[in-house]
PyMOL Python script that loads the backbone (N, CA, C, O; Angstrom):
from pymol import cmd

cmd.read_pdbstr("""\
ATOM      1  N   UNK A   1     100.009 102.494 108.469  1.00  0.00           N
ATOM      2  CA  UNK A   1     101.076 101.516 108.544  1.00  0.00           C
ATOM      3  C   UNK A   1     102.192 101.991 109.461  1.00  0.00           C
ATOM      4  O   UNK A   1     103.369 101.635 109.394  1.00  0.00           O
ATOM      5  N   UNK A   2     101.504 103.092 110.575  1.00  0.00           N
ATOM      6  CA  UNK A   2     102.871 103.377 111.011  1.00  0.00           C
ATOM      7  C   UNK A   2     103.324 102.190 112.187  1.00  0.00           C
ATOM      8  O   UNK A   2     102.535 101.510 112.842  1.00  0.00           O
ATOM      9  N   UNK A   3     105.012 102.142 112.263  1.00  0.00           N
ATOM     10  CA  UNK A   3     105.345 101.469 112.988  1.00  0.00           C
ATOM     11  C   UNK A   3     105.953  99.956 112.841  1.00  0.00           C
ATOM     12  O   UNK A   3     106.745  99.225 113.438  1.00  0.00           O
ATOM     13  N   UNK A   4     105.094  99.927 111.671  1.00  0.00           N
ATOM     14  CA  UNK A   4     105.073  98.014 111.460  1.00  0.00           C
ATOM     15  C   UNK A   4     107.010  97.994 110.449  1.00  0.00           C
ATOM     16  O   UNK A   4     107.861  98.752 109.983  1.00  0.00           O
ATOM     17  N   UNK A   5     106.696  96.559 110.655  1.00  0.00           N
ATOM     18  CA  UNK A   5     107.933  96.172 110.189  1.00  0.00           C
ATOM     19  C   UNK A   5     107.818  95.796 108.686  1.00  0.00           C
ATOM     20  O   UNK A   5     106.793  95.434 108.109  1.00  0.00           O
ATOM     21  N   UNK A   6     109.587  96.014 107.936  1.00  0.00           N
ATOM     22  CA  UNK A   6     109.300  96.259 106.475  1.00  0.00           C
ATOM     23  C   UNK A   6     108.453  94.442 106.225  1.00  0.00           C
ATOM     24  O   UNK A   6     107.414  94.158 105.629  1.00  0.00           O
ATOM     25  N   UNK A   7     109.042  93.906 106.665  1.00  0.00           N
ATOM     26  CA  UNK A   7     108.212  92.424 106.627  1.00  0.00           C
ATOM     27  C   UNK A   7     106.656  92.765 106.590  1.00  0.00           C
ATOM     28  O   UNK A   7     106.014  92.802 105.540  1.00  0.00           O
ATOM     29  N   UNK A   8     106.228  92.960 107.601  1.00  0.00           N
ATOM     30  CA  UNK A   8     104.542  93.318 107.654  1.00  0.00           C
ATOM     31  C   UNK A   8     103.775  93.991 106.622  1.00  0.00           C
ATOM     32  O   UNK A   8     102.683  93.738 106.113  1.00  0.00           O
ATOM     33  N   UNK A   9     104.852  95.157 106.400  1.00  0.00           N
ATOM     34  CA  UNK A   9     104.257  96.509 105.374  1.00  0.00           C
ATOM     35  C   UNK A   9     104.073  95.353 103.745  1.00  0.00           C
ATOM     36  O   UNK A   9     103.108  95.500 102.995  1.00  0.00           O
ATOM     37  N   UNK A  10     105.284  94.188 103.455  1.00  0.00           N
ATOM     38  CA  UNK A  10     105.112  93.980 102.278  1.00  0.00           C
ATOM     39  C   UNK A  10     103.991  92.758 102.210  1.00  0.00           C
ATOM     40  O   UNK A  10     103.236  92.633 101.245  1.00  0.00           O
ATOM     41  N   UNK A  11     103.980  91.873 103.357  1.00  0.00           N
ATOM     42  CA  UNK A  11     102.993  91.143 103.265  1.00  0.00           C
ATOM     43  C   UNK A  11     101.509  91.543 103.176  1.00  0.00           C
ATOM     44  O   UNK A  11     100.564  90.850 102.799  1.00  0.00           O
ATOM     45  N   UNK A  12     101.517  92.988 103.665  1.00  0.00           N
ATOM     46  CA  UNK A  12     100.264  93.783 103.788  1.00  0.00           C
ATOM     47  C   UNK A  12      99.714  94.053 101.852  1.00  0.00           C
ATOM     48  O   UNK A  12      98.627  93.838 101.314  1.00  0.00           O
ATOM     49  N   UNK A  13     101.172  94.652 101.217  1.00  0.00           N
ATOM     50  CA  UNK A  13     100.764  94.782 100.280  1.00  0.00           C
ATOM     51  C   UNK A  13     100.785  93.975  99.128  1.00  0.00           C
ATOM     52  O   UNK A  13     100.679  94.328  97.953  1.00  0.00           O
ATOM     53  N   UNK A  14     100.961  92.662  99.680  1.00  0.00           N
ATOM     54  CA  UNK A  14     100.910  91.610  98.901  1.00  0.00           C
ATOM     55  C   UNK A  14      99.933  91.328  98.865  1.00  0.00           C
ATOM     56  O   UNK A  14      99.362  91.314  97.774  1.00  0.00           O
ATOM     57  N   UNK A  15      99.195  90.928 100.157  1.00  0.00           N
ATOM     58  CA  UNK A  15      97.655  90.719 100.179  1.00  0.00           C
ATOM     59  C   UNK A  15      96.538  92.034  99.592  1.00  0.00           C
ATOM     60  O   UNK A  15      95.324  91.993  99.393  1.00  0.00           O
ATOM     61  N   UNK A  16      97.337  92.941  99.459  1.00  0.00           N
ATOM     62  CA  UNK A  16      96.017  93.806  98.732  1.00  0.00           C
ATOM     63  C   UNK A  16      96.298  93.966  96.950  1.00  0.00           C
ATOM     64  O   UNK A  16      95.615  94.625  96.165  1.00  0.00           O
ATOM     65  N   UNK A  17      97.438  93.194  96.666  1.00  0.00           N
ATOM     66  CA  UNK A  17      97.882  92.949  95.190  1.00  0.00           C
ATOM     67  C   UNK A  17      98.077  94.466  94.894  1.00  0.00           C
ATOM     68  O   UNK A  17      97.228  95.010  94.188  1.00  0.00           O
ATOM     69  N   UNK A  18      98.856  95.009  95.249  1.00  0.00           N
ATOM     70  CA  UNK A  18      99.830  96.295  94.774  1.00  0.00           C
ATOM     71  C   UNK A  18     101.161  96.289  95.034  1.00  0.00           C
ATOM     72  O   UNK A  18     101.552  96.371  96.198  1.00  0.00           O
ATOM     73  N   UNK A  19     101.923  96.203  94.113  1.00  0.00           N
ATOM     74  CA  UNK A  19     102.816  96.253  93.236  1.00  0.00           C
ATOM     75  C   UNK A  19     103.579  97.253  94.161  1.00  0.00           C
ATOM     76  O   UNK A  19     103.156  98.360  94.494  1.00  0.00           O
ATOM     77  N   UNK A  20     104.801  96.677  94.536  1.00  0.00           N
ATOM     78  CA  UNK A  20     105.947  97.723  95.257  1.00  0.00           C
ATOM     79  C   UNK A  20     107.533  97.583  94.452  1.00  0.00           C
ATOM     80  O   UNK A  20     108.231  96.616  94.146  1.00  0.00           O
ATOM     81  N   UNK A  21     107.655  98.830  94.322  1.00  0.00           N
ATOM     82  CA  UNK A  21     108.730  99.360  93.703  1.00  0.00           C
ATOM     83  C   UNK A  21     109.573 100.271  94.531  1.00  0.00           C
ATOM     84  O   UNK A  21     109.042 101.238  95.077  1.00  0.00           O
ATOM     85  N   UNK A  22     110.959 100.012  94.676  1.00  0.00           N
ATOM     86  CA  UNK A  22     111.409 100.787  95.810  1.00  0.00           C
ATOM     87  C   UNK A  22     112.733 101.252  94.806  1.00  0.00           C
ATOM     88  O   UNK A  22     113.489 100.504  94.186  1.00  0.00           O
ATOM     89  N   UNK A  23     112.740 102.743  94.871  1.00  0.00           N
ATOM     90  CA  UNK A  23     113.365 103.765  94.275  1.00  0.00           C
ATOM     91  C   UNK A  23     114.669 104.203  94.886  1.00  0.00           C
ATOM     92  O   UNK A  23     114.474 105.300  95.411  1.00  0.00           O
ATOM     93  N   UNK A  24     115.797 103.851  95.026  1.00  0.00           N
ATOM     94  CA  UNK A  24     116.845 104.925  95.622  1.00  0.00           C
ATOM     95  C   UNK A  24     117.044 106.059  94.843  1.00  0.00           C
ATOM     96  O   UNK A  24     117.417 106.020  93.670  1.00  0.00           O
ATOM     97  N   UNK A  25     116.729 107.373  95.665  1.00  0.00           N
ATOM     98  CA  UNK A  25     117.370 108.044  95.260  1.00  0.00           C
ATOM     99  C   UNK A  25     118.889 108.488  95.300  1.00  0.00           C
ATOM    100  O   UNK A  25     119.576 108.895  94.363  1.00  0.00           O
ATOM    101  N   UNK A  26     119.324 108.259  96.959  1.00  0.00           N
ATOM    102  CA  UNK A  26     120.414 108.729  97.006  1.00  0.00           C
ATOM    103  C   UNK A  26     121.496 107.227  97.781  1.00  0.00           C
ATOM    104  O   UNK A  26     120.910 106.230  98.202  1.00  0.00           O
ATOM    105  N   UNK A  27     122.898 107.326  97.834  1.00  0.00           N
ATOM    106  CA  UNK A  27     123.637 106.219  98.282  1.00  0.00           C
ATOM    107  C   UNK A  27     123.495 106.243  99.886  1.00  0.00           C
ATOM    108  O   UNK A  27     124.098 107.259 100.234  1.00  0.00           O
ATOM    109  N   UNK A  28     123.205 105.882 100.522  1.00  0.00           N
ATOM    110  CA  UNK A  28     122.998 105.312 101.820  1.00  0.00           C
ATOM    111  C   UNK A  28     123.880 104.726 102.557  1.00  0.00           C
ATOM    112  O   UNK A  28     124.116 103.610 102.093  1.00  0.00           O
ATOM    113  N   UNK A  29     124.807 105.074 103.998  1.00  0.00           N
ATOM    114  CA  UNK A  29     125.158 104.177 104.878  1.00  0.00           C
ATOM    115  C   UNK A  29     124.835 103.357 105.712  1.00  0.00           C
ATOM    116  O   UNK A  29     123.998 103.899 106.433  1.00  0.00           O
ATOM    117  N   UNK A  30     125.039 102.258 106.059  1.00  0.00           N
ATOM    118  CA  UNK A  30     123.949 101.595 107.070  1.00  0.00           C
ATOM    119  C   UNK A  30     124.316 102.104 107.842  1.00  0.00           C
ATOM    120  O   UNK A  30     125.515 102.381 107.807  1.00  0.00           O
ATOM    121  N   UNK A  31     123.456 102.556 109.069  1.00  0.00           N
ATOM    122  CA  UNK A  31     123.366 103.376 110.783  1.00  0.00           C
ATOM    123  C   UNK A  31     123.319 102.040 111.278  1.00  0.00           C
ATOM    124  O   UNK A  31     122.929 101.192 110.475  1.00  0.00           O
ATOM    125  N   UNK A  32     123.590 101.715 112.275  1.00  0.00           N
ATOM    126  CA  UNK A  32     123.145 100.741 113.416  1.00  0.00           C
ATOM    127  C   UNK A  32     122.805 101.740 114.274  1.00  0.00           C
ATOM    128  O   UNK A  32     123.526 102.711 114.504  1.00  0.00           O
ATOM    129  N   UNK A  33     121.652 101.529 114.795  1.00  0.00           N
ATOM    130  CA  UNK A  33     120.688 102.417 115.730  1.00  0.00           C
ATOM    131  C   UNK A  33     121.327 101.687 117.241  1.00  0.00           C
ATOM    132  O   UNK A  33     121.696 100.541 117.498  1.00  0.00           O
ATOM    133  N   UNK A  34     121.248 102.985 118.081  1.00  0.00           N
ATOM    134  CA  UNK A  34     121.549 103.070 119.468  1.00  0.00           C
ATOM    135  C   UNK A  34     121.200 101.669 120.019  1.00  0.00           C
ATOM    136  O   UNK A  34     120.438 100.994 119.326  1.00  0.00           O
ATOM    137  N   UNK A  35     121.609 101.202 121.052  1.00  0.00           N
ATOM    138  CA  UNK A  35     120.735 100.016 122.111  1.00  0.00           C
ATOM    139  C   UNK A  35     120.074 100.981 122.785  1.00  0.00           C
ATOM    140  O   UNK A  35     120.316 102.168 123.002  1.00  0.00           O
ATOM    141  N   UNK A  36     119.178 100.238 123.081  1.00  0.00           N
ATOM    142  CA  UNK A  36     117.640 101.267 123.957  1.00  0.00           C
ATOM    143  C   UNK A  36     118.535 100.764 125.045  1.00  0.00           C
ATOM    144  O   UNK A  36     119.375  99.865 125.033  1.00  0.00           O
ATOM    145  N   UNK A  37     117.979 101.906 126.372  1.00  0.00           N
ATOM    146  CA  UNK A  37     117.978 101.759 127.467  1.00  0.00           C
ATOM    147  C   UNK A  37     117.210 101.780 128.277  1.00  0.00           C
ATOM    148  O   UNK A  37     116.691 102.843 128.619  1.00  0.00           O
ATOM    149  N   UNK A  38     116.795 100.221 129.020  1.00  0.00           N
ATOM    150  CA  UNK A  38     115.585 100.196 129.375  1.00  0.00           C
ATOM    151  C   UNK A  38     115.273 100.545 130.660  1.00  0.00           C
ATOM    152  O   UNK A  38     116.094 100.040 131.426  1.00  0.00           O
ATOM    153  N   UNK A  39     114.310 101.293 131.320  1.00  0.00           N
ATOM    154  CA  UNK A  39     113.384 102.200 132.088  1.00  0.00           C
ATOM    155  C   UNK A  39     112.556 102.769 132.263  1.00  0.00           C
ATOM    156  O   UNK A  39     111.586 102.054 132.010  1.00  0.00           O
ATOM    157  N   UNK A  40     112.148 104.013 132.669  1.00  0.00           N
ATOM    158  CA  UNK A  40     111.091 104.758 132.710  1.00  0.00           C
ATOM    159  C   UNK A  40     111.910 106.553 132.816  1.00  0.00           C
ATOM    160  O   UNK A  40     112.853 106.955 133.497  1.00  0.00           O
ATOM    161  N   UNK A  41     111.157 107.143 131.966  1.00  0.00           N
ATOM    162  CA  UNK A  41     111.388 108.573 131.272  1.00  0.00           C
ATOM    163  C   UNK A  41     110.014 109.308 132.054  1.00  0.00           C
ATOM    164  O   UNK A  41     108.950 108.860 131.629  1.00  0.00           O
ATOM    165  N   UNK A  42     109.912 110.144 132.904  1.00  0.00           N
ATOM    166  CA  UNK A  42     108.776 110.725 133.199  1.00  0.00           C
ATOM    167  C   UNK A  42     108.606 112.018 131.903  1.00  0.00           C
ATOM    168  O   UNK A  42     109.617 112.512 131.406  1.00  0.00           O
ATOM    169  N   UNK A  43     107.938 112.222 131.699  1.00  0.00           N
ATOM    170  CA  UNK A  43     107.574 113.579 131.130  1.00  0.00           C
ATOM    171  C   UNK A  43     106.099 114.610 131.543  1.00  0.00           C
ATOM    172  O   UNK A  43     105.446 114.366 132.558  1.00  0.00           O
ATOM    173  N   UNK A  44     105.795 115.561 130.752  1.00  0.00           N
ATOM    174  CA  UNK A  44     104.736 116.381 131.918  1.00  0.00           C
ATOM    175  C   UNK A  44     103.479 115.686 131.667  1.00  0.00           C
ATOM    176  O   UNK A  44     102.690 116.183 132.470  1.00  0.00           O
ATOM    177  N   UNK A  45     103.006 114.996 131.130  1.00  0.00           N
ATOM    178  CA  UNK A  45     101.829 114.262 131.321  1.00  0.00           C
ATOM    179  C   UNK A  45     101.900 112.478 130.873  1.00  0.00           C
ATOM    180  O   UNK A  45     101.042 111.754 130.369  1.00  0.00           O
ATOM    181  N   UNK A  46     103.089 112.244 131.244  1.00  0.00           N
ATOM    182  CA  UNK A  46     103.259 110.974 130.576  1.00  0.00           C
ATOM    183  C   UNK A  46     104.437 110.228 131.031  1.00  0.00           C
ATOM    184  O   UNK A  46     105.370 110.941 131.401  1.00  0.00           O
ATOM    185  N   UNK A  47     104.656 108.649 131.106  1.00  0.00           N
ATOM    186  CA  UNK A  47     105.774 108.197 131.398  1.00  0.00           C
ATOM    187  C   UNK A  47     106.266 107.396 130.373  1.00  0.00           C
ATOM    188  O   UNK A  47     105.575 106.631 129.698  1.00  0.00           O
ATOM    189  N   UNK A  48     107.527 107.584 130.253  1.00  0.00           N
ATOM    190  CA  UNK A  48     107.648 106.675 128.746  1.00  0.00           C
ATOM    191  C   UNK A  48     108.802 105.469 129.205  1.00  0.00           C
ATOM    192  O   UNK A  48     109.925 105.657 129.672  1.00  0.00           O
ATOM    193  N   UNK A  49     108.197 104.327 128.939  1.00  0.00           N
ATOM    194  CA  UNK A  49     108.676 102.938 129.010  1.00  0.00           C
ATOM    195  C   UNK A  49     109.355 102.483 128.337  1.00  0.00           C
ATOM    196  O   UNK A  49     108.780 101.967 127.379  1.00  0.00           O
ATOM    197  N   UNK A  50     111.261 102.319 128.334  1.00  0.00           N
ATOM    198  CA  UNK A  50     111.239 101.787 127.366  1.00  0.00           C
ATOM    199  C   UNK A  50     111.830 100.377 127.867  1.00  0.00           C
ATOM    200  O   UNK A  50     112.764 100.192 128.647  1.00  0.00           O
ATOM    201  N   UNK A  51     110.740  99.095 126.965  1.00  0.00           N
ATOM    202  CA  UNK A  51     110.800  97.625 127.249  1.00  0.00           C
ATOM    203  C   UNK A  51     112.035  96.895 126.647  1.00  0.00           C
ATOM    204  O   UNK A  51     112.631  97.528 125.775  1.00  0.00           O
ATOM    205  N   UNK A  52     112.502  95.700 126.963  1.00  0.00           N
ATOM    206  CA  UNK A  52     113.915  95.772 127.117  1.00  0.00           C
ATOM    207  C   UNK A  52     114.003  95.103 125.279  1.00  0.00           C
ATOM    208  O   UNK A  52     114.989  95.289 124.566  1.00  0.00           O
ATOM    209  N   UNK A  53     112.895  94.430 124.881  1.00  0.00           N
ATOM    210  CA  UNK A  53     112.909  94.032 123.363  1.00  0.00           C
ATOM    211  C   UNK A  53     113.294  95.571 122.611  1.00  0.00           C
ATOM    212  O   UNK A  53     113.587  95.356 121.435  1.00  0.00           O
ATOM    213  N   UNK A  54     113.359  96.748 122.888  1.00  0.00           N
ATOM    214  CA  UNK A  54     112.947  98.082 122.500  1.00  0.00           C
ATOM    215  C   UNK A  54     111.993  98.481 122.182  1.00  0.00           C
ATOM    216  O   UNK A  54     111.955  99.381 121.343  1.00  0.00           O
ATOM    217  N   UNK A  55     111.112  98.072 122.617  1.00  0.00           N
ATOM    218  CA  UNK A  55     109.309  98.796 122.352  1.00  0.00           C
ATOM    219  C   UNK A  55     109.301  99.436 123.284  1.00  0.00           C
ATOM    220  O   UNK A  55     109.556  99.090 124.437  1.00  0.00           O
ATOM    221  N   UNK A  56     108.801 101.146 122.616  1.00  0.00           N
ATOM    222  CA  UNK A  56     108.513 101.933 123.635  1.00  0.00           C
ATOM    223  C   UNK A  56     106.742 102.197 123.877  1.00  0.00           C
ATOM    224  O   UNK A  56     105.851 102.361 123.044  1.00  0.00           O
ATOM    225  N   UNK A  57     106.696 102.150 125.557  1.00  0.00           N
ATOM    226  CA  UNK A  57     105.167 102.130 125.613  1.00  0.00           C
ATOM    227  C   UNK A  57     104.932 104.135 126.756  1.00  0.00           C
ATOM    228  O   UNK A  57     105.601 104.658 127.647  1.00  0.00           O
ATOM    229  N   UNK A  58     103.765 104.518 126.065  1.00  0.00           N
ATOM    230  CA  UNK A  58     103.504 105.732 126.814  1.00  0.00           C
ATOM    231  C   UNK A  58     102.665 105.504 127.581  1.00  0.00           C
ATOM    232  O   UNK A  58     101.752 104.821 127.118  1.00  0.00           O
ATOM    233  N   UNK A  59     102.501 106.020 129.406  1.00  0.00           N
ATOM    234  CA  UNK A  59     101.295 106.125 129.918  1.00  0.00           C
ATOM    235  C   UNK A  59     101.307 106.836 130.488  1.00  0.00           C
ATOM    236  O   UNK A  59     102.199 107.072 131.304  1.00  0.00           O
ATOM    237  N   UNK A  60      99.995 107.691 130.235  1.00  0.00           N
ATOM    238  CA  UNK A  60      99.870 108.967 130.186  1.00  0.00           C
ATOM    239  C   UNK A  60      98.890 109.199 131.837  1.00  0.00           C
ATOM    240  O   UNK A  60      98.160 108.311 132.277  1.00  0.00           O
ATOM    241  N   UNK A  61      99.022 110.070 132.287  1.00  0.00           N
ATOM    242  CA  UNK A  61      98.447 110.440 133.151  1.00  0.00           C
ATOM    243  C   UNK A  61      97.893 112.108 134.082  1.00  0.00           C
ATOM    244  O   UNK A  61      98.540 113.152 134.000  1.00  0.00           O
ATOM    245  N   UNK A  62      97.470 112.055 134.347  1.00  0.00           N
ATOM    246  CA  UNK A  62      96.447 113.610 134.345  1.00  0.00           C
ATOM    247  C   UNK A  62      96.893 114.170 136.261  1.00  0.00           C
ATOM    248  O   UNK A  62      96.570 113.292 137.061  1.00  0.00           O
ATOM    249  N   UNK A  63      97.154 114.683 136.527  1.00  0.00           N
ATOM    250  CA  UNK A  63      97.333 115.369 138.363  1.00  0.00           C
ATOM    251  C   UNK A  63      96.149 116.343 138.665  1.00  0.00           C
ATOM    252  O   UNK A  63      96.193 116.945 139.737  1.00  0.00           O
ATOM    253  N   UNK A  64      95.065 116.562 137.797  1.00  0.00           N
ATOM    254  CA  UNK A  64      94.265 117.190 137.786  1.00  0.00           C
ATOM    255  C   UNK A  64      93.040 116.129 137.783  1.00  0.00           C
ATOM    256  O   UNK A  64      92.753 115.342 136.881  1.00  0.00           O
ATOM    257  N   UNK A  65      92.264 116.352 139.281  1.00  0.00           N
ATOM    258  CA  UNK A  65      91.163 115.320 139.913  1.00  0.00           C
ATOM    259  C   UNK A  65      89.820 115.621 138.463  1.00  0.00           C
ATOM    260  O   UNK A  65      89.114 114.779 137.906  1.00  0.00           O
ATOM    261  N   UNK A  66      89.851 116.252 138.368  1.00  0.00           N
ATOM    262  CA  UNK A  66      88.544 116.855 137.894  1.00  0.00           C
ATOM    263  C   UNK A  66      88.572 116.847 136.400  1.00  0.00           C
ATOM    264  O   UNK A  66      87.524 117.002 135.774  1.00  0.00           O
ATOM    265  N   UNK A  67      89.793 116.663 135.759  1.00  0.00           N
ATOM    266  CA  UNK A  67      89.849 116.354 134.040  1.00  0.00           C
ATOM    267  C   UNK A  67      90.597 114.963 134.128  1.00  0.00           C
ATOM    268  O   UNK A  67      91.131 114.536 133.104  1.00  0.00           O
ATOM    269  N   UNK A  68      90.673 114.106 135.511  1.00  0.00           N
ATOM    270  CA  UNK A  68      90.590 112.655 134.973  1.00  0.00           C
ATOM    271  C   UNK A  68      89.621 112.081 135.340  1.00  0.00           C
ATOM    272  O   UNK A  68      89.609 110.868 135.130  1.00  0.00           O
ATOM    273  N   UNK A  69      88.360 112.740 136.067  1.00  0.00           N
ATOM    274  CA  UNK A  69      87.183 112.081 135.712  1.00  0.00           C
ATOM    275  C   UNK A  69      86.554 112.071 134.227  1.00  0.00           C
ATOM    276  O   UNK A  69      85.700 111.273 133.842  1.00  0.00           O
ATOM    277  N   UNK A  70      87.220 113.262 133.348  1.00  0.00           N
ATOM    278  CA  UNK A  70      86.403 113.182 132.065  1.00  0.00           C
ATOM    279  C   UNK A  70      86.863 112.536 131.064  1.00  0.00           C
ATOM    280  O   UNK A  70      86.191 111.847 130.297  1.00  0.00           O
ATOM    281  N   UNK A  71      88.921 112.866 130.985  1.00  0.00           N
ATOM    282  CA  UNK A  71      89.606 112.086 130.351  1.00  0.00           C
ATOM    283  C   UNK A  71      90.051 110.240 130.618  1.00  0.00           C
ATOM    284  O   UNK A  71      90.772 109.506 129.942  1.00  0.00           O
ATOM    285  N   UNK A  72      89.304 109.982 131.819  1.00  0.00           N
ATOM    286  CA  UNK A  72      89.576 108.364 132.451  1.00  0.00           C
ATOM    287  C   UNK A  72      91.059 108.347 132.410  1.00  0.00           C
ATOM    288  O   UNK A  72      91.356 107.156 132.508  1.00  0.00           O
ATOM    289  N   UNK A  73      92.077 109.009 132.321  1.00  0.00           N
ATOM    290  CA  UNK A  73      93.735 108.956 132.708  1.00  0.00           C
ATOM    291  C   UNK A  73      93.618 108.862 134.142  1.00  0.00           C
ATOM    292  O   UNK A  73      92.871 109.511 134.874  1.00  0.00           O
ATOM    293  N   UNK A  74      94.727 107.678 134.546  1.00  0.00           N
ATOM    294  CA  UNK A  74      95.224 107.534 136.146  1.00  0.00           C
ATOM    295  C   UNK A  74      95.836 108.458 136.696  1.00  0.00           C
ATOM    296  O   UNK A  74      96.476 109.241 135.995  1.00  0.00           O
ATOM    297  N   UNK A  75      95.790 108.610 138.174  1.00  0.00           N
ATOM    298  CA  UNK A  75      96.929 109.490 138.565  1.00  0.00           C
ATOM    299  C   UNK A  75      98.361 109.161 138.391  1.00  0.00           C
ATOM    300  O   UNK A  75      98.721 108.029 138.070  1.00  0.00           O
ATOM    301  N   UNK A  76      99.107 110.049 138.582  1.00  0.00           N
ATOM    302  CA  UNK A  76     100.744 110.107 138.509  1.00  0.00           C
ATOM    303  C   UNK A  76     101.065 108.580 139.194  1.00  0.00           C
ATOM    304  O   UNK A  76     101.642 107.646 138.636  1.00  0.00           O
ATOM    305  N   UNK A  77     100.630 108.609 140.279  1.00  0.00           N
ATOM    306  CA  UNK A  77     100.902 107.493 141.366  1.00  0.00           C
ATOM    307  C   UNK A  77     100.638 106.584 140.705  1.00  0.00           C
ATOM    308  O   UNK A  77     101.605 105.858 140.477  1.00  0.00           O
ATOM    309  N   UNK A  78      99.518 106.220 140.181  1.00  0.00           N
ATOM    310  CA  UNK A  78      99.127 104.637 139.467  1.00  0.00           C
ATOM    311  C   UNK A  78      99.872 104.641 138.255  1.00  0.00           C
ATOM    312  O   UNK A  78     100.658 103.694 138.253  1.00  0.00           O
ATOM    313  N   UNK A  79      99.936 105.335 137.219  1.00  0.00           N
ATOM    314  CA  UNK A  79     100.411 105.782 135.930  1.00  0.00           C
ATOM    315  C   UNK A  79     102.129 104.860 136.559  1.00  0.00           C
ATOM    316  O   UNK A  79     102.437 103.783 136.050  1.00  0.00           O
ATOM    317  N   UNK A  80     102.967 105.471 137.589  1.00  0.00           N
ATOM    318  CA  UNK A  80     104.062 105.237 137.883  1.00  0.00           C
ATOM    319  C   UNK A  80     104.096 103.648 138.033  1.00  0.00           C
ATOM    320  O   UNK A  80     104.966 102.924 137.548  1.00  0.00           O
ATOM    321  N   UNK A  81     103.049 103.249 138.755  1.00  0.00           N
ATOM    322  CA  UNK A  81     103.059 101.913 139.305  1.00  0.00           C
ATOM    323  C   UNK A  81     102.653 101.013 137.810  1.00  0.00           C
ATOM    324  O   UNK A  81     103.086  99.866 137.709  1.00  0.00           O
ATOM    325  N   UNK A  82     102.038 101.447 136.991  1.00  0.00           N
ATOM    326  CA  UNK A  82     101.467  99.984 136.000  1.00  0.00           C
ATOM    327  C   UNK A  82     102.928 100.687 135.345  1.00  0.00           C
ATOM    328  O   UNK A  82     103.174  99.903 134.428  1.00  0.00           O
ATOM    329  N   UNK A  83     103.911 101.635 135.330  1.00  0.00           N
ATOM    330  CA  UNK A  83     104.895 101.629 133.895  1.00  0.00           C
ATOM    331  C   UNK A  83     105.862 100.617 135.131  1.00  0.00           C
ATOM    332  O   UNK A  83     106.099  99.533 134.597  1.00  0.00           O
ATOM    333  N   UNK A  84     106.203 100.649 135.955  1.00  0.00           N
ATOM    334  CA  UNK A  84     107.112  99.570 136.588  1.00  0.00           C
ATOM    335  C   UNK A  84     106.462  98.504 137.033  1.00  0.00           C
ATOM    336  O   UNK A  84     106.940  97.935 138.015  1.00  0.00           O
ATOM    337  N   UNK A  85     105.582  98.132 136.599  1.00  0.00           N
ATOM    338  CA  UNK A  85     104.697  96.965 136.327  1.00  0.00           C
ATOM    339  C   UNK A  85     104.935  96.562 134.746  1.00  0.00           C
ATOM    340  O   UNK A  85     104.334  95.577 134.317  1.00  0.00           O
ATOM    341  N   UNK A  86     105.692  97.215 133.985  1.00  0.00           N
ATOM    342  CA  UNK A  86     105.929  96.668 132.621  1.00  0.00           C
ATOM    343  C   UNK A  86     107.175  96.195 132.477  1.00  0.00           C
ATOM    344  O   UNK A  86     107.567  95.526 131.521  1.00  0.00           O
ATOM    345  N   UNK A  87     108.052  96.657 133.767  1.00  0.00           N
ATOM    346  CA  UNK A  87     109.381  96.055 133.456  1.00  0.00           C
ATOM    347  C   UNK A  87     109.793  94.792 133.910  1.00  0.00           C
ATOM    348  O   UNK A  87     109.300  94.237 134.892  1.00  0.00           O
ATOM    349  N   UNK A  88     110.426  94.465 133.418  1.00  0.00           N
ATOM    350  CA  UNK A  88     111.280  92.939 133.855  1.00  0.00           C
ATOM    351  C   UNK A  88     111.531  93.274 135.355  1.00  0.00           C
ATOM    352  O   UNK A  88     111.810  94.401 135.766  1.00  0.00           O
ATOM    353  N   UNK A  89     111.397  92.142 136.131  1.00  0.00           N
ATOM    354  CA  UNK A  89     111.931  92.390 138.082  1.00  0.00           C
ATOM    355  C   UNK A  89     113.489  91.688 137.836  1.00  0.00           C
ATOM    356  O   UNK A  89     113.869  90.599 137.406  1.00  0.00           O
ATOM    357  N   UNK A  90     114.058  92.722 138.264  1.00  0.00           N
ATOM    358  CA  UNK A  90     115.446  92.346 138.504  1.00  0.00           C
ATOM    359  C   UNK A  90     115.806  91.072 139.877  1.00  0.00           C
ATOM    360  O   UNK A  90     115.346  91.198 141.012  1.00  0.00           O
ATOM    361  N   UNK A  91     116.759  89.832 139.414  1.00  0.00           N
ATOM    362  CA  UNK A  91     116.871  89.241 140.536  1.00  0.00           C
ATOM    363  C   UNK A  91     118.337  89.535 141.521  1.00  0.00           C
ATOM    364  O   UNK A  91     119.423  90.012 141.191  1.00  0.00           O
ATOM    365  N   UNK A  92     117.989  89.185 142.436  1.00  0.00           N
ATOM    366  CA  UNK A  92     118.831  89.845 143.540  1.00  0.00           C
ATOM    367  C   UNK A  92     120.225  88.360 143.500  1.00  0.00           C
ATOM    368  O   UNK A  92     119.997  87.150 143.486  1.00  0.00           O
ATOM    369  N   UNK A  93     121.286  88.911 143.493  1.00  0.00           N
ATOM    370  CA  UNK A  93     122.091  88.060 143.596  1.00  0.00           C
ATOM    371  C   UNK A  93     122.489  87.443 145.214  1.00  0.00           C
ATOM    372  O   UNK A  93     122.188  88.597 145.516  1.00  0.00           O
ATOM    373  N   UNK A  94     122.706  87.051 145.965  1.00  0.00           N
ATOM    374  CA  UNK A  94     123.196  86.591 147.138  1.00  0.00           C
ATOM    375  C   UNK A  94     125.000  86.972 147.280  1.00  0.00           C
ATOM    376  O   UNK A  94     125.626  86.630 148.284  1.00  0.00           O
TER     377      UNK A  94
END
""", "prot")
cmd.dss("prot")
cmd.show_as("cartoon", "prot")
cmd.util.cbc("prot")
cmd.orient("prot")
């Protein structure tokens, strides 16, 4: 269930008829979580996307010819091109 929303998680366990009980233990502040900032994050085998709804997407990619024939990962170059292929195109003002 990782990931999903508390909506999903309870409809999930509605449909399997188990019984949810939710326990505080301790008093809680609400956080309002950061605004994402949306772009591209390179890292050493991976680029991380983040889409402007805040879904973050990873694509991973290999610089080594000979373990991305075995692992099927793109090169850096393509890897770069489909993560700015996920973003929104900015329009140009006049």
């Amino acid at each position: 269930m990782k990931r999903w929303k508390r909506d999903e998680v309870r409809a999930e366990c509605h449909r399997l008829g188990w019984k949810i009980t939710v326990v505080h233990q301790i008093e809680r502040e609400e956080v309002t979580a950061p605004r994402y900032k949306v772009g591209i994050t390179q890292h050493p085998e991976s680029f991380e996307v983040v889409l402007p709804d805040g879904r973050t997407e990873f694509i991973y990619f290999d610089e080594n010819a000979s373990r991305r024939a075995i692992s099927g990962r793109p090169s850096k170059a393509v890897a770069f091109a489909r993560a700015q292929a996920m973003l929104p195109v900015k329009k140009e003002e006049p």
